[in-house]
C-alpha positions in Angstrom: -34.5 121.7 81.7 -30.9 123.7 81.7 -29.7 125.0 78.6 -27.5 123.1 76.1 -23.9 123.4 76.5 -22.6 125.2 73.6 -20.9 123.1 71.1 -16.8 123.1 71.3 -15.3 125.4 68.6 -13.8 123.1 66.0 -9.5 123.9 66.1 -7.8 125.1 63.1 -5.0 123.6 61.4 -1.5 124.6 61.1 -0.1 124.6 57.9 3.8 124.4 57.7 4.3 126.5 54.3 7.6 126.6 52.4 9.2 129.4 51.5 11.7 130.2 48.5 15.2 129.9 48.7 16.1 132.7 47.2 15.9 135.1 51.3 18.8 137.0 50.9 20.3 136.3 47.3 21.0 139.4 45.0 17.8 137.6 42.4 14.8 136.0 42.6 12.8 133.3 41.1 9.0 133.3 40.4 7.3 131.4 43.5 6.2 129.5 41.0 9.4 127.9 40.1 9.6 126.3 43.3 5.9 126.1 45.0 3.3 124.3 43.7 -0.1 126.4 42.8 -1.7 124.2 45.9 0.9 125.3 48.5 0.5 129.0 47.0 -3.3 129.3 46.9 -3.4 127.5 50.7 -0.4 130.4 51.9 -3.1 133.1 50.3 -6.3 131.8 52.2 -4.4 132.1 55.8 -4.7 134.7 57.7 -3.0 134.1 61.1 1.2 133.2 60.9 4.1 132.4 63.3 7.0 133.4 61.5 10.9 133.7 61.9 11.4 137.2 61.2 8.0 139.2 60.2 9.4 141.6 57.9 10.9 138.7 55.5 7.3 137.1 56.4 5.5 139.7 55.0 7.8 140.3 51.6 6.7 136.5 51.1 3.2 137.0 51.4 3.7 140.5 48.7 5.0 137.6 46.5 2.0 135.6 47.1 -0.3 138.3 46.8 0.8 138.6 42.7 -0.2 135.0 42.1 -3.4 134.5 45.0 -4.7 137.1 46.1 -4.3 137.0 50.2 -7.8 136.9 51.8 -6.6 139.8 54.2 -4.2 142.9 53.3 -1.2 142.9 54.7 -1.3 145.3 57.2 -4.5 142.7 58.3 -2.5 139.9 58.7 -2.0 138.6 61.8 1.9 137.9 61.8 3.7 136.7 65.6 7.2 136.5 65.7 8.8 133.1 67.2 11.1 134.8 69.8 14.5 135.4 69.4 16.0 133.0 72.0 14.4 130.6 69.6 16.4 131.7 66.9 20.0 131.9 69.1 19.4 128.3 71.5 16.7 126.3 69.4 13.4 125.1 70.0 14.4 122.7 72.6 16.0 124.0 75.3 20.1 123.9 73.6 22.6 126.5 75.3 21.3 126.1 78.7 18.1 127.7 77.5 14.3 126.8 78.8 12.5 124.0 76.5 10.2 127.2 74.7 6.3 126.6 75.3 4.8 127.5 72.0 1.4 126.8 72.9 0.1 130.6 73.4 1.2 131.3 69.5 -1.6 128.9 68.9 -4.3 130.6 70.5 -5.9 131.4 67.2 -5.9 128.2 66.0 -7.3 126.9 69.5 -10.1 129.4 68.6 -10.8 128.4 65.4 -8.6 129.9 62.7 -6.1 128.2 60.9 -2.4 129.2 61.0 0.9 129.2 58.9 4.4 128.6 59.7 7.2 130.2 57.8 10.4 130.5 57.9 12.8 132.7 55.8 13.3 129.7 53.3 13.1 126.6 52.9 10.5 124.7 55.1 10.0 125.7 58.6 11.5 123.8 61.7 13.7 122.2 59.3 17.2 123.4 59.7 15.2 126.7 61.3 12.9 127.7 64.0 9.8 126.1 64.4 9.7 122.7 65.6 8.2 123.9 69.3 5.5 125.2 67.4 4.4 122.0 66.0 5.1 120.5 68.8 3.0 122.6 70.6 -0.1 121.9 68.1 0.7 118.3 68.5 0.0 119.0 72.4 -2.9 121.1 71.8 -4.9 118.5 69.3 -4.5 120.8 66.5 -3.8 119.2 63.3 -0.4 119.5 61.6 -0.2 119.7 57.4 3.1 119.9 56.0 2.6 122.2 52.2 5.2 120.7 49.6 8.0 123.2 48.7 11.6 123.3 48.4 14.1 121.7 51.6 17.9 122.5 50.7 19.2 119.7 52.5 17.4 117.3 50.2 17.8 119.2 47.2 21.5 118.7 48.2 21.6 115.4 49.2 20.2 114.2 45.9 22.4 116.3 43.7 25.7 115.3 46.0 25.5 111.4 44.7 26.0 110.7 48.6 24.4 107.7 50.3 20.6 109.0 50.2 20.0 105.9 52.4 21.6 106.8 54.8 22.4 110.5 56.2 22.2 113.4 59.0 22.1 116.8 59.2 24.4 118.3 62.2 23.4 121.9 61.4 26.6 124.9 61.9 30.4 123.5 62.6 32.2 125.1 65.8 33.7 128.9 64.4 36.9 128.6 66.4 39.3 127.1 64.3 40.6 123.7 66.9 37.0 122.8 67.7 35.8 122.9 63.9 38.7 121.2 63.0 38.2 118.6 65.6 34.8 118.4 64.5 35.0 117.5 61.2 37.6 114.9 61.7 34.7 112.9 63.8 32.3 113.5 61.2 34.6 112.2 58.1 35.5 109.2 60.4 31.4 108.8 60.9 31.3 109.2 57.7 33.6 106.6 56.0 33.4 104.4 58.5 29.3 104.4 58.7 28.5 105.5 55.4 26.3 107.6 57.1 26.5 111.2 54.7 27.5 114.3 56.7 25.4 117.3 55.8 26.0 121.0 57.4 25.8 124.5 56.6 27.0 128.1 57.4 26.0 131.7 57.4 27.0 132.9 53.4 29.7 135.3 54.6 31.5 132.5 56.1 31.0 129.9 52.9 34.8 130.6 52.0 36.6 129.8 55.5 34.5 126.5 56.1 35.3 125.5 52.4 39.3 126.1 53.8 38.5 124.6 56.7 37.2 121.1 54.8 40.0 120.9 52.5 42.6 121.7 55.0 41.5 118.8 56.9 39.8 116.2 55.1 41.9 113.6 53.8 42.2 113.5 50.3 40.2 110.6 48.9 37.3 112.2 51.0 34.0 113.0 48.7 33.0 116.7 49.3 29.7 118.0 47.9 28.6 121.9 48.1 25.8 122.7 46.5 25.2 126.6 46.8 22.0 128.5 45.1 19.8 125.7 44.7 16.9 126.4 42.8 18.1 129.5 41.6 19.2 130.0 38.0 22.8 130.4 39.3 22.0 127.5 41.4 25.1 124.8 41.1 26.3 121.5 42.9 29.9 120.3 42.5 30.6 116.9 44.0 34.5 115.4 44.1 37.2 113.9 46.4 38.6 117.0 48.1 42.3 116.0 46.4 40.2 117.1 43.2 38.7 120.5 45.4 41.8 121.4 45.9 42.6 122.4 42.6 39.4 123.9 42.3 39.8 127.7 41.5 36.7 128.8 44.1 33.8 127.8 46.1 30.6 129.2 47.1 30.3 132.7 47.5 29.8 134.9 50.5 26.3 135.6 49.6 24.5 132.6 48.6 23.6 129.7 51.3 25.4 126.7 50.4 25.0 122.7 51.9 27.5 120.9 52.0 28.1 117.6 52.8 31.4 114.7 53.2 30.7 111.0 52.6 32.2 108.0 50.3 
């Protein structure tokens, strides 16, 4: 009689784990403040991570590592950067780029292990890399867990007193100044004719010359919500007609991320 064949290896599971959204603000918050204990202790067990950017990846984990401690040092870690064509067209093939095939960062998990997906806040392959590699586990019959943690645009969306019912996220406006313009015009008539809320966002440095942008061109009666450190002690949304924003003495600074969103 021939030999048994050997029984499949059972695939691991990638974990989509939430970061703080405190990457790149002058302070920070204890993880705890914003991640429950369960998304914490699951982030400390893993051992194998796609992430955005590994050096930010691995300041996370340091931060874990004072509340769990990680299963693996650091420097044992097995930490694979999403490529940085990702980051500048999007998962999906945008710019004219190739639809990325994320299916060789899952090897491990093919093998056996499970594996995390971070981002530098916020939860991965929302509003940042990430979505090919779930995708890619969807394809591979790896099983997808989502860890509860912060997601600015819902943070935002809730504090704007928006429609919540209704609403879409159309990432970063156009920089030169006719095409953002011309953009949001079509996205304040969406708006207030739909009722559909308008969320967006932009790199900090630029906070101040969108904010000009909006108020320039919005009409008046126009609700306009930026909420800018969320989460953060600092953390702050203010939500008014941009005829009141306009006598507003400042916005957002050039440091913080800020959401902001137009609706009625």
């Amino acid at each position: 009689m021939s030999a048994p064949a050997p029984a499949a290896t059972a695939r691991g599971t990638l974990y989509l784990v939430p970061a703080p959204l405190d990457f790149g603000c002058d302070t920070q918050m204890p993880l705890q403040h914003s991640l429950p204990d369960a998304t914490l202790a699951t982030a400390a067990r893993l051992t194998h991570w796609v992430c955005e950017n590994a050096k930010s990846a691995r300041a996370y984990l340091k931060r874990v590592d004072a509340v769990h401690p990680l299963a693996l040092p650091l420097q044992e870690q097995s930490i694979t950067e999403l490529p940085r064509e990702v980051h500048k067209k999007g998962d999906h093939g945008g710019k004219g780029a190739a639809v990325f095939d994320a299916r060789p960062l899952l090897a491990a998990a093919v093998a056996g292990h499970d594996i995390g997906l971070v981002s530098e806040a916020g939860m991965p392959a929302v509003a940042d890399p990430g979505s090919s590699v779930v995708r890619a586990a969807h394809e591979l019959g790896i099983a997808v867990v989502p860890l509860v943690g912060p997601v600015s645009l819902l943070l935002a969306l809730a504090a704007s007193g928006l429609s919540g019912q209704s609403f879409a996220f159309v990432g970063y406006l156009p920089q030169d100044p006719d095409e953002r313009a011309q953009r949001i015009r079509a996205l304040e008539n969406l708006a207030l004719k739909s009722g559909q809320t308008q969320l967006f966002i932009e790199t900090p440095y630029r906070n101040a010359a969108l904010l000009q942008a909006l108020l320039h061109t919005l009409q008046p009666a126009t609700r306009l919500s930026v909420s800018s450190g969320l989460t953060l002690a600092s953390g702050h949304t203010c939500s008014q007609s941009v005829q009141q924003w306009r006598h507003r003495p400042a916005g957002p600074d050039k440091h913080t991320p800020a959401v902001f969103a137009i609706g009625r």
